[in-house]
C-alpha positions as CSV (number, residue, x, y, z in Angstrom):
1,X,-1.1,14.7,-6.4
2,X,-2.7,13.0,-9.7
3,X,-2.0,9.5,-8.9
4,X,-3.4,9.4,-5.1
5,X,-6.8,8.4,-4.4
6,X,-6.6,8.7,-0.5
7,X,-5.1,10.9,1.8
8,X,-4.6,14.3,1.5
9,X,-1.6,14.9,-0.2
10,X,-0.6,18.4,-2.0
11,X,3.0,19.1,-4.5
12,X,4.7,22.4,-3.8
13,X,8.0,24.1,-4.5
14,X,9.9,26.2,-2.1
15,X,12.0,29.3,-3.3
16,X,15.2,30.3,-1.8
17,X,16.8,33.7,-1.8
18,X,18.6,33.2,-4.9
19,X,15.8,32.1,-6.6
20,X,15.9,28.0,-7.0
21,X,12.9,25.9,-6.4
22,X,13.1,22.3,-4.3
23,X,10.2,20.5,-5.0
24,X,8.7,19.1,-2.1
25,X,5.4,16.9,-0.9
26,X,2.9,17.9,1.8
27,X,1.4,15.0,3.4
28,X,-1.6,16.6,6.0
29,X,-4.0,14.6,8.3
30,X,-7.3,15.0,7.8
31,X,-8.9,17.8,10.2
32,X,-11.2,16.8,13.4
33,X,-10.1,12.8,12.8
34,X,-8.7,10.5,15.6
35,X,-5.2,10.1,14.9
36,X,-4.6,6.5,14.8
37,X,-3.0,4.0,12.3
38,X,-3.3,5.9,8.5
39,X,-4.6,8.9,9.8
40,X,-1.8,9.8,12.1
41,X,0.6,11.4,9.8
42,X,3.2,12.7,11.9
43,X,4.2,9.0,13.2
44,X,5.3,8.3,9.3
45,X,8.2,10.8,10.2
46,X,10.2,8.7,12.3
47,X,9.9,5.4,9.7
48,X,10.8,7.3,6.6
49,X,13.9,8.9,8.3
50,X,14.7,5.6,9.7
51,X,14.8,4.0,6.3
52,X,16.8,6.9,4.3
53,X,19.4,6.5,7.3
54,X,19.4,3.2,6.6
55,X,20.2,3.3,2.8
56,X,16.4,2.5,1.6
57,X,14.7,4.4,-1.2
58,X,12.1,6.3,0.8
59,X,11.8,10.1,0.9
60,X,13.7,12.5,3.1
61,X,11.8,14.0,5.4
62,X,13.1,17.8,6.6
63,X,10.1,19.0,7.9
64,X,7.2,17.3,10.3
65,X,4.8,18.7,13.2
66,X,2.6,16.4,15.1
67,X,0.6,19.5,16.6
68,X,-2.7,20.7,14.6
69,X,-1.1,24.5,13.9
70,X,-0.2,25.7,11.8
71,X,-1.6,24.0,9.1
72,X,-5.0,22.5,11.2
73,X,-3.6,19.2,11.5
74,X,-0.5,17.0,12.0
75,X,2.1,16.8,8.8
76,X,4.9,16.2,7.5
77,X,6.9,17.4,4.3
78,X,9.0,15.1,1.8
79,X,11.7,15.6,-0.5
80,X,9.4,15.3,-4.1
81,X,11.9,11.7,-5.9
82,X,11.9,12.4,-9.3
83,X,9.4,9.7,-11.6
84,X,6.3,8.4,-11.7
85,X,4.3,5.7,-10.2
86,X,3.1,2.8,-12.2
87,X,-0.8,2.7,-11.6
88,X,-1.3,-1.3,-12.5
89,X,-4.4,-1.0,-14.1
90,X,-4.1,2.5,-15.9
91,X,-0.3,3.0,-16.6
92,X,0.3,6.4,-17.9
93,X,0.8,7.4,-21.1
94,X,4.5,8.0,-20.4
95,X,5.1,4.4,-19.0
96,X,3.0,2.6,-21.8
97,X,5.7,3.6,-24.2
98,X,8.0,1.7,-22.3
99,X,5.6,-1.5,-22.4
100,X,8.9,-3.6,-22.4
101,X,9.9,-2.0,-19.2
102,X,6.6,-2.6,-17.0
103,X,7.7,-6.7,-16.0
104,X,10.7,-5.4,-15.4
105,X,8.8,-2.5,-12.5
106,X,7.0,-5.3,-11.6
107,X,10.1,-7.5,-10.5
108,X,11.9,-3.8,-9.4
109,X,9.1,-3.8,-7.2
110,X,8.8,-7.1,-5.5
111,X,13.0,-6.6,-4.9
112,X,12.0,-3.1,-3.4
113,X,10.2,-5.3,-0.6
114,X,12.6,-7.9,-0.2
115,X,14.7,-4.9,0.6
116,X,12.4,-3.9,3.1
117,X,11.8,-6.4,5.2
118,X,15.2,-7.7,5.8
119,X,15.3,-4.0,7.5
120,X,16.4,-5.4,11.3
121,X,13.6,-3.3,12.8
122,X,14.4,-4.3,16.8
123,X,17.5,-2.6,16.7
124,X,16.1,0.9,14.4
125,X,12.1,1.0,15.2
126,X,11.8,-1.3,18.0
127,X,10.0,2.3,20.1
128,X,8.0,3.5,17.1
129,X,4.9,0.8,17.4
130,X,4.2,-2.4,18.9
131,X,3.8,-4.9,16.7
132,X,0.4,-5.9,15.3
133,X,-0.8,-9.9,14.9
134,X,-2.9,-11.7,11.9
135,X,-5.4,-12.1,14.2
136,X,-5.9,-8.3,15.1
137,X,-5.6,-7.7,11.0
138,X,-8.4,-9.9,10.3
139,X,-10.8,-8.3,13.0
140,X,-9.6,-4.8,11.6
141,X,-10.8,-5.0,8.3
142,X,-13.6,-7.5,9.1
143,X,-14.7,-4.1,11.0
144,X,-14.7,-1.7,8.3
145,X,-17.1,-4.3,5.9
146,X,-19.9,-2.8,8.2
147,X,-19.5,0.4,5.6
148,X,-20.3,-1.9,2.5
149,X,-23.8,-1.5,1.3
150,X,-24.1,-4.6,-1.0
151,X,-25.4,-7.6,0.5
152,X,-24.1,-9.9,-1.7
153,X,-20.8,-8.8,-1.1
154,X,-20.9,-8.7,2.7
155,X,-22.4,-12.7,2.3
156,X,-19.1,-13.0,0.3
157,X,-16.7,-11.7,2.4
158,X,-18.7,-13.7,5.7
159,X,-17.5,-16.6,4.4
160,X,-13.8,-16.1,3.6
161,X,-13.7,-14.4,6.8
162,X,-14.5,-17.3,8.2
163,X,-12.1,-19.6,5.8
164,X,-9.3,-16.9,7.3
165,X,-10.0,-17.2,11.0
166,X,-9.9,-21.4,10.8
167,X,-6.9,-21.3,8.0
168,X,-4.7,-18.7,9.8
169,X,-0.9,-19.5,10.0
170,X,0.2,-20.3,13.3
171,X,3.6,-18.6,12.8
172,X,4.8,-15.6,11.0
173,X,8.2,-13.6,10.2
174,X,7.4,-9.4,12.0
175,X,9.4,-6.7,10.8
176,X,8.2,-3.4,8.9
177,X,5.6,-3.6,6.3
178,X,4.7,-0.8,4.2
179,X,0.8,-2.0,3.8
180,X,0.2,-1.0,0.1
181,X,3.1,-2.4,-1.6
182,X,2.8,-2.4,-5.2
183,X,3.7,-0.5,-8.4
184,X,1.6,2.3,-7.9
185,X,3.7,3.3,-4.8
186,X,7.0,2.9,-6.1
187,X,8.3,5.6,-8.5
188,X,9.7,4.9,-11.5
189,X,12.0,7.1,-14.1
190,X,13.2,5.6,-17.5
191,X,12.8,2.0,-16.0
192,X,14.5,2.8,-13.1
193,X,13.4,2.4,-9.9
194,X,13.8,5.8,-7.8
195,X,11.5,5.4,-4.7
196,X,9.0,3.9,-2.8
197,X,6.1,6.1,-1.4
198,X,2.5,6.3,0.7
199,X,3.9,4.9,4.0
200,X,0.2,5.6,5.5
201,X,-0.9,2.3,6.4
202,X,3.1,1.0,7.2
203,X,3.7,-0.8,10.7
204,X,5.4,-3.8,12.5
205,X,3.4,-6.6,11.9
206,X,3.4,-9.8,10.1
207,X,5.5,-9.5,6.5
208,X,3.2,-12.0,4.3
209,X,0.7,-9.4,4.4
210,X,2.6,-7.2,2.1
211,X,4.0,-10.4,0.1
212,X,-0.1,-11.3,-0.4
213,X,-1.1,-8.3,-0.7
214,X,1.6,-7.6,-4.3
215,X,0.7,-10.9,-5.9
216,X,-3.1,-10.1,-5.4
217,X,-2.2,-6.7,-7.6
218,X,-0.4,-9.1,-10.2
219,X,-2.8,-11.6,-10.1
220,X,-5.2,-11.2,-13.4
221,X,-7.8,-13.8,-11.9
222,X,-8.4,-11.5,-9.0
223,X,-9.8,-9.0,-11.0
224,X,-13.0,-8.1,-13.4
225,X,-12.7,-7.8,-16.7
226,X,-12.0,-4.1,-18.0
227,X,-9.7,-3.3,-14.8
228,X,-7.1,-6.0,-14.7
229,X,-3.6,-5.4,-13.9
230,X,-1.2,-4.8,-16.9
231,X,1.7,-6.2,-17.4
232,X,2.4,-8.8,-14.3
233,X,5.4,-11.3,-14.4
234,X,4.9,-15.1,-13.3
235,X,3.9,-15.4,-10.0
236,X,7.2,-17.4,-9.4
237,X,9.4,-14.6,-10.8
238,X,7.9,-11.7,-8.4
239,X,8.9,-14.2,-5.1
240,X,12.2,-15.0,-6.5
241,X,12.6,-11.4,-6.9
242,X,11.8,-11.1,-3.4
243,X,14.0,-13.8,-2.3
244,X,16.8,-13.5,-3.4
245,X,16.5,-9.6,-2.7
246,X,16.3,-10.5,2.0
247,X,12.5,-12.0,2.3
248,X,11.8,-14.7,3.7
249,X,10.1,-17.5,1.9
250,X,6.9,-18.7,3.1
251,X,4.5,-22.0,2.4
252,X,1.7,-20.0,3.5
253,X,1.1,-17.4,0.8
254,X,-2.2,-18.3,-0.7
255,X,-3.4,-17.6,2.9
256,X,-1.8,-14.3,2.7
257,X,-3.3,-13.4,-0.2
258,X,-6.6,-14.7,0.3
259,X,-6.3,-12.1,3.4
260,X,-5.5,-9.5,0.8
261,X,-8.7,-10.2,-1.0
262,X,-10.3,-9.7,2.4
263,X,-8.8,-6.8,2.9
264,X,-8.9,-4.8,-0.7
265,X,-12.9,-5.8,-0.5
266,X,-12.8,-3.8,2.6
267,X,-11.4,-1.1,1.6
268,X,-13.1,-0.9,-1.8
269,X,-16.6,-0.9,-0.3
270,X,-15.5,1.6,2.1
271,X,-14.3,3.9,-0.5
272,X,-17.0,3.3,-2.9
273,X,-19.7,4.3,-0.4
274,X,-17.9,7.6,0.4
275,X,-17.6,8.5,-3.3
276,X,-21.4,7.5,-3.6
277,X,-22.8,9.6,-0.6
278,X,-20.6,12.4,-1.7
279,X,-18.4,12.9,1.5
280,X,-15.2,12.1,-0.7
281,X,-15.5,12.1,-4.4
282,X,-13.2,9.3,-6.2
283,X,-14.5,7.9,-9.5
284,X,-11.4,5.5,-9.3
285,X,-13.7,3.6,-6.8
286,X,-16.6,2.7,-9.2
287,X,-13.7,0.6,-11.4
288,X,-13.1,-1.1,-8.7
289,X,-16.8,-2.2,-7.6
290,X,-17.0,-5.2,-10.7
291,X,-13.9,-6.5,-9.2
292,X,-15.1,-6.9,-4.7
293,X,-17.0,-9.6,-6.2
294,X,-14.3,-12.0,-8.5
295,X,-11.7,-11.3,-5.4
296,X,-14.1,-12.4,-2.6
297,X,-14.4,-15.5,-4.6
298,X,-11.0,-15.9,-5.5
299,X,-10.1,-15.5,-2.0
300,X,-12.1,-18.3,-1.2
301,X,-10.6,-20.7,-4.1
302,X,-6.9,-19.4,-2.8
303,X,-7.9,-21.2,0.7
């Protein structure tokens, strides 16, 4: 699939007898990997058919298989929702010609969560997962900065690690959070919103990690020149959005965005050194690299 940089996910069309094609999406573990967290596929089955029962934009799942055959891993197969996802930073051409349109995705976005997270998950998913804590989020991606290969950057991120663990909230709202929620996960077809997608890092955990986590994508200061986010509304209009949509308000989001600073560093310097060694090729990642730098320190100006 064009817009994905991670996973391994694959488009195809099935054929029936009298010959009509269903498009459909192939979402496949990754072969001879622990399956845990993002990388256990088939566990994404039971979420996204919880949610379509439940009325929720998310895609219908008809197919999954939690053994490795036949395919040489766990799966599952979606229905394909017609549009496109809004990549932030490089909207297609297609979406660009509806520049008027891309608040309003923005906004159609942050509504999409509110959605989400007023999902009473103890009485639909209370047996999927048990519930993660801040404190278990911050060690997990504190972890995976042992990948980066910059010094500078791992001094960086020390130090708002450290502004995070003596700043964290001492109360939080659980429910289901998606873990990547932003524009380029939710599809979009003549302005209208038609699903959100890339469940792989969803859970039950604390729900101002996915609040941060959007108004670090819309926030322009978080991000180097060349690569910044296109088209964000007011910070205030994205919350109300949320609001008034079933999230909670909060008096802690700087924290929570701070944290997703934290986190996108992570990730980024992860990524980056795997397209660099050669073990997964993503140019995406080197666009990224200016920008671990200004949201380290914007994380720290945040707190």
């Amino acid at each position: 699939m064009i817009d994905g940089h991670a996973g391994l996910t694959y488009g195809f069309k099935a054929c029936a007898s009298d010959g009509s094609l269903t498009p459909y999406v192939l979402k496949l573990g990754p072969a001879g990997v622990r399956r845990s967290g993002s990388t256990d596929i088939f566990r994404q089955a039971q979420l996204l058919r919880t949610l379509r029962e439940a009325g929720y934009p998310a895609p219908y799942v008809p197919w999954a298989c939690a053994a490795d055959a036949p395919l040489g891993a766990p799966f599952i197969v979606m229905e394909r929702l017609p549009g496109r996802t809004f990549i932030i930073w490089e909207p297609s051409p297609a979406l660009v010609r509806e520049a008027a349109e891309l608040p309003r995705m923005w906004i159609d976005t942050a509504r999409a969560m509110g959605q989400l997270h007023r999902l009473p998950w103890r009485k639909h998913l209370e047996d999927w997962e048990a519930p993660t804590t801040l404190t278990a989020e911050l060690e997990r991606w504190s972890a995976l900065l042992h990948h980066t290969d910059e010094p500078a950057w791992l001094d960086l991120a020390g130090t708002l690690h450290t502004a995070l663990r003596r700043d964290i909230p001492s109360s939080c709202e659980v429910g289901v959070v998606h873990g990547d929620f932003q524009p380029g996960n939710v599809l979009f077809e003549h302005g209208r919103l038609t699903g959100v997608i890339d469940w792989d890092l969803a859970g039950i955990g604390p729900q101002g990690l996915d609040v941060g986590w959007l108004l670090l994508m819309a926030d322009r200061e978080s991000w180097a020149e060349g690569w910044k986010p296109v088209a964000p509304p007011p910070r205030s209009d994205l919350l109300n959005a949320y609001w008034r949509a079933g999230g909670r308000q909060r008096t802690d989001l700087n924290w929570y965005q701070a944290f997703a600073c934290f986190r996108l560093a992570a990730i980024s310097g992860l990524n980056l050194k795997l397209h660099r060694s050669g073990r997964r090729r993503d140019a995406v990642w080197e666009k990224f690299a200016p920008s671990i730098r200004v949201m380290l320190e914007r994380g720290k100006a945040l707190l």
